[in-house]
DOTOR-969403 format. One record per residue (C-alpha): x negated, y, z negated; residue number from 1. Coordinates in nm, 4 decimals. Layout:
REM residues N
((X,Y,Z),NUM),
...
This chain:
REM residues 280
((-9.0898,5.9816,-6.4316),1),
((-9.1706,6.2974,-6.2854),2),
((-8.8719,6.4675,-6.4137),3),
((-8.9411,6.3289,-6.7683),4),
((-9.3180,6.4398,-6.7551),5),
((-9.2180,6.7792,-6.6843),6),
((-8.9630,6.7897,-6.9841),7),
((-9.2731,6.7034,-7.2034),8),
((-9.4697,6.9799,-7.0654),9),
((-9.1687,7.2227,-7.1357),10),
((-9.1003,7.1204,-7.4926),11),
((-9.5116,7.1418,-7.5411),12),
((-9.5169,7.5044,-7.3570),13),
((-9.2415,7.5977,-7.5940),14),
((-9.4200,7.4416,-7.8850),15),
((-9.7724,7.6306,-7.8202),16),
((-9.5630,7.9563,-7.7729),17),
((-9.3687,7.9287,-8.1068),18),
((-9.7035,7.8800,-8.2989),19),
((-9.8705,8.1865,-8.1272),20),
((-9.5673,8.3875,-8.2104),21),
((-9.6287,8.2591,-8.5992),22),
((-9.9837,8.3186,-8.6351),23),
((-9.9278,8.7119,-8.4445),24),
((-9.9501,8.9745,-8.7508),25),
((-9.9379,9.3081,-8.6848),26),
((-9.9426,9.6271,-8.9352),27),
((-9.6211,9.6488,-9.1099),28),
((-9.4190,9.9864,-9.1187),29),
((-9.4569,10.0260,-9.5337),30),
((-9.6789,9.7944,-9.6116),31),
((-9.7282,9.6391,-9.9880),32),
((-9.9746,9.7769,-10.2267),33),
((-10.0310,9.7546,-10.5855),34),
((-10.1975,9.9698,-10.8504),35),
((-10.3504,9.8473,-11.1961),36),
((-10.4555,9.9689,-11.4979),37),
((-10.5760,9.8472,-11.8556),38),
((-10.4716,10.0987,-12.0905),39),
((-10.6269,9.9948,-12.4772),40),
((-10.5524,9.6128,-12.4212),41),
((-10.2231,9.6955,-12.1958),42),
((-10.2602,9.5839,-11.7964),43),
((-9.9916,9.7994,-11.6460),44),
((-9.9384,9.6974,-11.3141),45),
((-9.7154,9.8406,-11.0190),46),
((-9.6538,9.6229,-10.6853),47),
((-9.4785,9.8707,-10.4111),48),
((-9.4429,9.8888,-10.0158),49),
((-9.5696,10.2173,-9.9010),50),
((-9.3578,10.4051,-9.6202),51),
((-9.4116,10.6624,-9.4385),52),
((-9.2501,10.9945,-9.3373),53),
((-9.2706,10.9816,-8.9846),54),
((-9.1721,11.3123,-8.9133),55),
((-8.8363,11.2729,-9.0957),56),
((-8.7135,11.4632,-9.3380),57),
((-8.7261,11.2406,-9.6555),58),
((-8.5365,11.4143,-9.9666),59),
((-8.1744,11.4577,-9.9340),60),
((-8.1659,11.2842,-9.6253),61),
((-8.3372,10.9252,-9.5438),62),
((-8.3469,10.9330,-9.9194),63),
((-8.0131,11.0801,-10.0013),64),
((-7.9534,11.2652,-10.3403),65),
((-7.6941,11.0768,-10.5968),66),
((-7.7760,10.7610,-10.5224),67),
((-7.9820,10.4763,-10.6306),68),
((-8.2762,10.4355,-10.4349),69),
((-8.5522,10.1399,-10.4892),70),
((-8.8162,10.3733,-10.5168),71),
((-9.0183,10.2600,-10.2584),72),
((-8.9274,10.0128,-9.9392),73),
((-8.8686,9.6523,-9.8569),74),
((-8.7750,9.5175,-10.1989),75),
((-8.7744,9.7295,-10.5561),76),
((-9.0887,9.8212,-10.6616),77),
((-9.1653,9.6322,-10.9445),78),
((-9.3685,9.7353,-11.2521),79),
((-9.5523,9.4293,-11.4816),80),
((-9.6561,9.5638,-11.8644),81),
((-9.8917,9.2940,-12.0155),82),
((-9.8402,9.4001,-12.3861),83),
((-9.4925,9.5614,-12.5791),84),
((-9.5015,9.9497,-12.4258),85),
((-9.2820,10.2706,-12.5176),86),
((-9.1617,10.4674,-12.2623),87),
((-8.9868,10.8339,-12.3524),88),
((-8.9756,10.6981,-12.7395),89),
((-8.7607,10.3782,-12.5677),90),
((-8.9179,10.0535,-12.7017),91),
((-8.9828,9.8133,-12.3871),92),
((-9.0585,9.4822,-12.3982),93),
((-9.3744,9.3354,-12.2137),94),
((-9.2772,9.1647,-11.8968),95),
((-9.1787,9.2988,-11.5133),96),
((-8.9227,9.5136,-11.4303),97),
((-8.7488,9.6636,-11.1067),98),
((-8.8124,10.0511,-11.0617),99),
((-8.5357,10.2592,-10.9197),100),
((-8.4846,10.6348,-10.8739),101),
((-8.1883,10.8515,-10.8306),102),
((-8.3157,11.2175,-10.6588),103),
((-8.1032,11.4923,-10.7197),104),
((-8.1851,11.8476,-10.6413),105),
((-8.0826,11.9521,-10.9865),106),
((-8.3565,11.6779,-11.1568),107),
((-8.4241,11.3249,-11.0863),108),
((-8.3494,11.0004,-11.2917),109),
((-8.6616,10.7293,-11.3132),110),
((-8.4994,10.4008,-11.4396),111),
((-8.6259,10.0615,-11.5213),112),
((-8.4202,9.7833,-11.4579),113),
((-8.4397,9.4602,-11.6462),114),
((-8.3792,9.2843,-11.3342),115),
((-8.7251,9.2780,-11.1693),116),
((-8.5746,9.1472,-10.8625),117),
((-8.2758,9.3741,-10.8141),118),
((-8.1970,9.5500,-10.5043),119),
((-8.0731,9.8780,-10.4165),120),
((-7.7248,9.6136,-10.3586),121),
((-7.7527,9.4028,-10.6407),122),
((-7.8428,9.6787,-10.8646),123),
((-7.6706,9.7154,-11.2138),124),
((-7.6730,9.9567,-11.4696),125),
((-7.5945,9.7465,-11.7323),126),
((-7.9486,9.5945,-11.7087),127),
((-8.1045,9.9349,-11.7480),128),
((-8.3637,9.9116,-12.0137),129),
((-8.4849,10.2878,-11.9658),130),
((-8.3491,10.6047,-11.8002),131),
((-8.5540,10.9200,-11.7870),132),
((-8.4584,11.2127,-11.6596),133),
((-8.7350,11.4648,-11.4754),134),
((-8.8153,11.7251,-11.2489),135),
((-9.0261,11.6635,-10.9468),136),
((-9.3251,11.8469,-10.9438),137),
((-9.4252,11.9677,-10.5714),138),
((-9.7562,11.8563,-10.4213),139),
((-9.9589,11.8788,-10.0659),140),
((-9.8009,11.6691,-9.8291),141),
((-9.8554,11.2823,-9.8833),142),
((-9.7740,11.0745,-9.5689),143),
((-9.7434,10.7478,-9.7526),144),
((-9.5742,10.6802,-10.0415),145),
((-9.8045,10.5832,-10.3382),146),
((-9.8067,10.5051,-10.6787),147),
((-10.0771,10.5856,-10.9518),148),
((-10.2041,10.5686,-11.2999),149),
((-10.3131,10.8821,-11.4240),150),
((-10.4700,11.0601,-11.7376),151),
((-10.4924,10.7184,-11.9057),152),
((-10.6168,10.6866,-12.2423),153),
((-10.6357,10.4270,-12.5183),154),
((-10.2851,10.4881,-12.6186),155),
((-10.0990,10.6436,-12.2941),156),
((-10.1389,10.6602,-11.9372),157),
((-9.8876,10.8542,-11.6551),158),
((-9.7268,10.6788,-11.3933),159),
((-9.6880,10.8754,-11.1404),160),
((-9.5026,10.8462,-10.7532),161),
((-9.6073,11.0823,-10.5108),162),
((-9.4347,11.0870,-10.1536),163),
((-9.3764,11.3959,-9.8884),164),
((-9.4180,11.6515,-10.0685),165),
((-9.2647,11.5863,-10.4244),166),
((-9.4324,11.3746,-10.7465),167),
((-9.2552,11.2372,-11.0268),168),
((-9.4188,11.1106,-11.3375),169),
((-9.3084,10.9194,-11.6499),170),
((-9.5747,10.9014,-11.9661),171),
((-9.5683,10.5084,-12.1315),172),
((-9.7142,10.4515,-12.4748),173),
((-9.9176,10.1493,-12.5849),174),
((-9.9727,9.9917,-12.9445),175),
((-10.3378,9.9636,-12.8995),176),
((-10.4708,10.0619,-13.2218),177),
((-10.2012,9.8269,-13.3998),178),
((-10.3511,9.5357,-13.1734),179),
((-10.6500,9.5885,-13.2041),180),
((-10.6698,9.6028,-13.5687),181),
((-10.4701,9.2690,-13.6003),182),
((-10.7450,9.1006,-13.3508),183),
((-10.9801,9.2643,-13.6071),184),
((-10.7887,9.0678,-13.9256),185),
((-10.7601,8.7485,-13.7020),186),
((-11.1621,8.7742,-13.5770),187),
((-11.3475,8.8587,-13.8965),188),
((-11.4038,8.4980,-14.0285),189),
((-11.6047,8.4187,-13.6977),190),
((-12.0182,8.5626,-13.6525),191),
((-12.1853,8.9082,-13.7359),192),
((-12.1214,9.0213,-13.4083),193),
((-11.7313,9.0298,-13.4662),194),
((-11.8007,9.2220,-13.7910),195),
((-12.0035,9.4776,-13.6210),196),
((-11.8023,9.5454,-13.3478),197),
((-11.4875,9.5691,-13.5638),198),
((-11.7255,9.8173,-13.7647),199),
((-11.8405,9.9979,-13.4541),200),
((-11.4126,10.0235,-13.3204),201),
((-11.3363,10.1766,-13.6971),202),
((-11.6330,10.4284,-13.6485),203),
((-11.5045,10.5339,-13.3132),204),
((-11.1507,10.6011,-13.4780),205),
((-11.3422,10.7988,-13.7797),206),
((-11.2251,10.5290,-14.0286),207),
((-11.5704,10.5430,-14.2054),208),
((-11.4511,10.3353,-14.5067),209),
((-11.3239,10.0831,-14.3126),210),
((-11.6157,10.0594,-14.0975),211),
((-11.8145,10.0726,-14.3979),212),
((-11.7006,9.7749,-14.4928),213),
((-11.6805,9.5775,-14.1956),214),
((-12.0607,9.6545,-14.1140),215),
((-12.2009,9.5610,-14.4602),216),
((-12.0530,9.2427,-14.4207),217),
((-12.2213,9.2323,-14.0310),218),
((-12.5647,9.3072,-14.1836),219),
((-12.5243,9.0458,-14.4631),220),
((-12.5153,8.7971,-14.1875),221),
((-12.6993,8.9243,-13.9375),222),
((-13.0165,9.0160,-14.1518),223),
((-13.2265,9.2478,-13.9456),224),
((-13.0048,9.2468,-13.5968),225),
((-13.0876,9.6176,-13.4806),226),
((-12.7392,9.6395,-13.3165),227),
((-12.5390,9.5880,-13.6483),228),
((-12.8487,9.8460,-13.8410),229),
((-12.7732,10.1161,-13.6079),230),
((-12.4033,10.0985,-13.6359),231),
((-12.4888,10.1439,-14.0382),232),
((-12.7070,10.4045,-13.9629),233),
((-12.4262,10.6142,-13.7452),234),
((-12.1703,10.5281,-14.0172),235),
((-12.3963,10.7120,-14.2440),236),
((-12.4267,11.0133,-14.0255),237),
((-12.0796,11.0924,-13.9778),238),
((-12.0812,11.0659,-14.3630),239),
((-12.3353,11.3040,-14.3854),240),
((-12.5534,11.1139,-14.5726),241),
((-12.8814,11.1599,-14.3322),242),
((-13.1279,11.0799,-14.5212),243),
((-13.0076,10.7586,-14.5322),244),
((-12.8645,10.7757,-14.1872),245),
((-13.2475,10.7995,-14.1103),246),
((-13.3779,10.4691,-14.3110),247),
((-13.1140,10.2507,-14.1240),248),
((-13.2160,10.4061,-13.8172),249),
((-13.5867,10.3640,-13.8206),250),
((-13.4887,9.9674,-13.9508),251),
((-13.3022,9.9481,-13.6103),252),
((-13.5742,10.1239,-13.3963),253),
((-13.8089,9.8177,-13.6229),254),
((-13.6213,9.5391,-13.5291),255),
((-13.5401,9.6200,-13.1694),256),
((-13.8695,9.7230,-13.0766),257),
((-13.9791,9.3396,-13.1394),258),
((-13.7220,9.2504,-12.8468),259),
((-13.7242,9.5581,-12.5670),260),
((-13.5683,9.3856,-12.3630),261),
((-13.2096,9.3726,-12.5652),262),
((-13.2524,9.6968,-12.7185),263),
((-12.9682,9.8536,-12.5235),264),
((-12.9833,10.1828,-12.6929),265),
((-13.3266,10.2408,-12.7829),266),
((-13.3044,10.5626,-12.6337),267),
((-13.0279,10.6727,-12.8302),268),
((-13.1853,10.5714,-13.1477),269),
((-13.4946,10.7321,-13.0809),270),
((-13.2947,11.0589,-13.0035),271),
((-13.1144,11.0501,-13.3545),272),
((-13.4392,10.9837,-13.5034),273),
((-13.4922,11.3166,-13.4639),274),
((-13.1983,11.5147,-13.4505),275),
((-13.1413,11.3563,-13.8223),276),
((-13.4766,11.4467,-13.9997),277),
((-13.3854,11.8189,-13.9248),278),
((-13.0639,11.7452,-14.0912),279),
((-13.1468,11.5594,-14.4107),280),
């Protein structure tokens, strides 16, 4: 009895020790990150483990030149495009993809790999999708290895990796104003609101007859809304036409005034109210 008592103690002490060993965490050596961006209507997003440098020399050495290298630690970093995206004039589809490198010291090589879960040993060229080549660009010393998003507009952003003392960038392209003007044609059937802020996208983009259009039809719904007046009234002024600029205007100032509390840019169409009439 005793004998068996004390083999149940054992097999618990082993139990309680296994568990404490499974619930330790402790900071990893390159631990995983992630960067994302909307660019237009794109999400680009980038999932990476960070290393460090240590005091090792990185380039040429712990990352040797010539060969493939996952761009990052642990597994390939992996990059996620939520819309259809051109990269270096390379059409690429929307979905994930495995990021490798290849450093050279006569230019690097930034490819994307079809197979987002490739490693640096099951990696195959055959399943490259895109290949750029690029210099590194040389930078302060980074200790970590991180990823960014950089100079994004509508239609572009950079991805960039910077890491010791070297960046490399790629530039990828989005369709936005293509999407957005077929969620425009799909939209316009539904309330003023969608007509006004397909008129107010059209005026951003300087396509005055367009957002012409698209705004009449907002104010023949809307009746005296001050939002969809003062798009009409800015419409007007990048046409020129001030004096009416100014009638549409003061019918926005009208109408919002009645509801302060929603009149967003009261300010703003105060402030053209008189810029304008020393323009007319």
């Amino acid at each position: 009895m005793i004998r068996k008592n004390t083999m149940m103690m054992l097999v618990a002490a082993m139990a309680t020790v296994n568990v404490t060993l499974a619930q330790l965490q402790l900071p990893q050596p390159s631990p995983k990150a992630q960067v994302m961006q909307t660019v237009g209507l794109t999400d680009i997003t980038i999932d990476y483990s960070s290393p460090g440098v240590k005091g090792r020399t990185i380039w040429g050495t712990l990352v040797p030149f010539e060969k493939v290298w996952r761009a990052g630690a642990n597994s390939a970093t992996k990059i996620t495009f939520s819309k259809d995206v051109s990269i270096e004039n390379t059409p690429v589809a929307k979905g994930s993809y495995s990021v490798f490198m290849i450093p050279s010291p006569t230019g690097w090589t930034i490819i994307l790999n079809k197979d987002a879960s490739a490693s640096e040993e099951s990696y195959k060229q055959e399943n490259d999708v895109v290949r750029i080549k690029t210099f590194p660009a040389s930078i302060p010393k980074r200790e970590r290895l991180m990823y960014s998003i950089s100079g994004f507009t509508d239609d572009m952003a950079n991805v960039d990796m910077e890491w010791d003392n070297a960046r490399v960038s790629f530039v990828v392209k989005t369709e936005t104003e293509k999407q957005a003007l077929d969620n425009i044609k799909s939209a316009t059937s539904g309330t003023w609101r969608i007509h006004a802020n397909a008129a107010r996208y059209h005026l951003e983009k300087k396509n005055l007859d367009a957002a012409n259009t698209y705004i009449d039809q907002a104010i023949s719904l809307a009746g005296n809304e001050w939002y969809a007046l003062w798009i009409k009234a800015q419409i007007l002024a990048e046409k020129k036409d001030y004096k009416n600029a100014l009638v549409f205007a003061q019918k926005a100032k009208d109408s919002g005034d009645k509801n302060p509390n929603s009149f967003w840019y009261k300010q703003d169409v105060e402030k053209a109210l008189v810029e304008w009439k020393g323009k007319k």
